[in-house]
N, C-alpha and C positions, 0 to 999 in steps of 0.2 A: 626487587627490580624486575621489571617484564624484559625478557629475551624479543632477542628481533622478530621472530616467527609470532610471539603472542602479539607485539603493535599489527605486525603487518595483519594479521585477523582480525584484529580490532578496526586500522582503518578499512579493510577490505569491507567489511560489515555496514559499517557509518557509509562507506560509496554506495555499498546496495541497497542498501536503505532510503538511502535519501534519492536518489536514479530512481527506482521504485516507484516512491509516492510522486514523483515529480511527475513522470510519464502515465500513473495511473489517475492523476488529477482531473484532467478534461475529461476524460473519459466519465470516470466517477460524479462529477457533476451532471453531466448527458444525461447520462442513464436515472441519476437520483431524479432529475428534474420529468424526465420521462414516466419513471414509475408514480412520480406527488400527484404530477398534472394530467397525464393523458390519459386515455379509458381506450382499450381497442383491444380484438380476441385473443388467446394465449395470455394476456397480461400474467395471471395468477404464475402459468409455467414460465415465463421469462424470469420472474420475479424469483422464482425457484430453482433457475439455473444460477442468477448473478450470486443466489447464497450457497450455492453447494458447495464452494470450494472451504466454506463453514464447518459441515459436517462430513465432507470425505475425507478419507484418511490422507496427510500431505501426501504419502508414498503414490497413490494413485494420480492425483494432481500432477507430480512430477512426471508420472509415467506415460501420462494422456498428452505432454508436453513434450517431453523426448517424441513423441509418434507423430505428432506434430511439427514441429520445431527441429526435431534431429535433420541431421546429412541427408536422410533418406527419408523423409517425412516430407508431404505436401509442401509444406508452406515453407521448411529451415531447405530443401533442397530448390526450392524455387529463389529463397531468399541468393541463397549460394550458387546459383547458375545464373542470376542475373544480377546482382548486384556485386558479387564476391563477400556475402555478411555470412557469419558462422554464429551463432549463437549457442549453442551445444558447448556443456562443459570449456563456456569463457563466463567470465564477469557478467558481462552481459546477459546472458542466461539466468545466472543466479537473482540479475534484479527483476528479469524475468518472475520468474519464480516466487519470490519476495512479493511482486505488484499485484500476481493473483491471489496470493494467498491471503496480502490485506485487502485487496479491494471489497469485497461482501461490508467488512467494516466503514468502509472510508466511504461506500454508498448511504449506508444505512442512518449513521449522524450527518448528513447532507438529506437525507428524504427527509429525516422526523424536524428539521430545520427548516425545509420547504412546505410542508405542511402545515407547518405553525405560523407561517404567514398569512392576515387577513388578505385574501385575495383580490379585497377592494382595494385598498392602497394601491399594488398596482393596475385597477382599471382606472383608478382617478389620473394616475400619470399619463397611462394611454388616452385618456380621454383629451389631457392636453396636449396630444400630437407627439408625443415620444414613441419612436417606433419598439419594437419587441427589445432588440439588441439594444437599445438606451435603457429602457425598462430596469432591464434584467443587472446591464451595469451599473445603474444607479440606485434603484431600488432595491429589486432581487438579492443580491448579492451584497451588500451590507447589513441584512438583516437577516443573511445565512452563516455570515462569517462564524459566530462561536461553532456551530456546528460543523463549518469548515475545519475550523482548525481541528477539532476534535478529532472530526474526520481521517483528514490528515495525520497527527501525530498517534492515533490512535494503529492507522496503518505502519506507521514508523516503527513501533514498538511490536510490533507485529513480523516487522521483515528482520529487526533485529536477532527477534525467537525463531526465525523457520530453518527448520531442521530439515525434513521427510522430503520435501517436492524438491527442493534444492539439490540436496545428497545424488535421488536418483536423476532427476533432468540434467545437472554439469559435476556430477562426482563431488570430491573433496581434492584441489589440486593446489599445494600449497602455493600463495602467491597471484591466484590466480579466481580460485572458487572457495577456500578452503573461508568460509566467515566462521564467527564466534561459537555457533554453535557446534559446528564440524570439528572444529579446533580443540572444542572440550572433549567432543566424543573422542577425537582422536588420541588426546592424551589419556582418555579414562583406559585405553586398549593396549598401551606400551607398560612395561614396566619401569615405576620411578615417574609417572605423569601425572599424579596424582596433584602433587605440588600446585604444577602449572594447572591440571585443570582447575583448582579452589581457585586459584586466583582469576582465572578467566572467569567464573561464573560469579564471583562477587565483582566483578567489572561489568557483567551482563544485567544482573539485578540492576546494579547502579547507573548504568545508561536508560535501562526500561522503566527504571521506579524517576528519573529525572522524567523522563519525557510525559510522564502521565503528570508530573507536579507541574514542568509547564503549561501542558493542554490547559490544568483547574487553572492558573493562572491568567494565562491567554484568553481562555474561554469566558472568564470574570469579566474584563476588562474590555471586550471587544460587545460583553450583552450587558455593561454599563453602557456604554457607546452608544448602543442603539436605543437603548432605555432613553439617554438624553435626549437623541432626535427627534423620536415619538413624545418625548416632552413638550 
């Protein structure tokens, strides 16, 4: 039987998680459709900043965020002088965290999905008087979806694992920050945690190994979908 503290890390994790991808969604498509479709200078280094949070270590991510984002940081002190918002070692923070660490992901299966659109289909739609934003809602975007979803759940499973940027931008505060993966490190460092943590990380596989079988599933089914239209 899981103890209160291992549900409460588990739901803690599924809210940052899914906060995460939700908020990094618009953006992610923006930017995916920015980098398939538009040509203009820096491209290559934009392109290589949206992936770096790839190869930097999470620990730095988190730390370029606390300096950002903290009390005393540009944007988390402007946030908190004018709004009264705190994002610093709250929940908040952590889907923070989570959103940038999948995003690079949740870009990348939304670019290679934009790209694999014959880009005539949508001039023919434009041609008959459908503006950009119809385009894109009607055409565009149903024959992005598998890669949507991908996208998306691929970030999920992503913010489920993030450990390093989390830890240092809002600590580990049970209740509060402390998700699945905190939870384990935390019990691997008491004595007698042992237990609890085997069972946290076999509930962790099993959220992350679910989520990748829906993505193949979802992902089938939504590029039968399209397959039929183009029918």
């Amino acid at each position: 039987m899981l103890t209160p503290d291992e549900w409460e890390a588990i739901r803690l994790s599924l809210r940052v998680s899914l906060w995460g991808v939700a908020a990094s969604l618009p953006l992610a498509v923006a930017v995916a459709m920015l980098l398939a479709r538009a040509r203009f200078p820096g491209k290559s280094v934009f392109d290589a900043v949206v992936h770096l949070p790839l190869v930097l270590p999470p620990v730095v991510v988190g730390y370029f965020l606390l300096l950002l984002l903290g009390r005393k940081g540009p944007i988390g002190g402007w946030l908190e002088s004018t709004f009264g918002v705190v994002v610093a070692f709250r929940w908040t923070g952590a889907a923070i965290a989570a959103a940038v660490m999948g995003f690079p992901l949740m870009v990348r299966a939304i670019r290679l999905s934009i790209e694999a659109i014959d880009a005539r289909i949508e001039s023919a739609a434009a041609t008959l008087g459908a503006n950009p934003a119809w385009v894109f809602a009607t055409v565009t975007l149903p024959l992005i979806l598998p890669g949507l979803i991908t996208g998306m759940l691929l970030s999920f499973a992503r913010s489920l694992g993030e450990f390093g940027a989390t830890i240092t931008f809002v600590s580990s505060i049970p209740g509060e920050t402390r998700t699945l993966p905190l939870a384990i490190y935390g019990y691997t460092q008491v004595p007698g945690g042992d237990l609890q943590a085997l069972r946290l990380s076999i509930i962790a596989v099993v959220l992350s190994l679910g989520a990748l079988l829906v993505s193949e599933v979802m992902v089938r089914r939504a590029t039968a979908r399209v397959a039929g239209r183009d029918a």
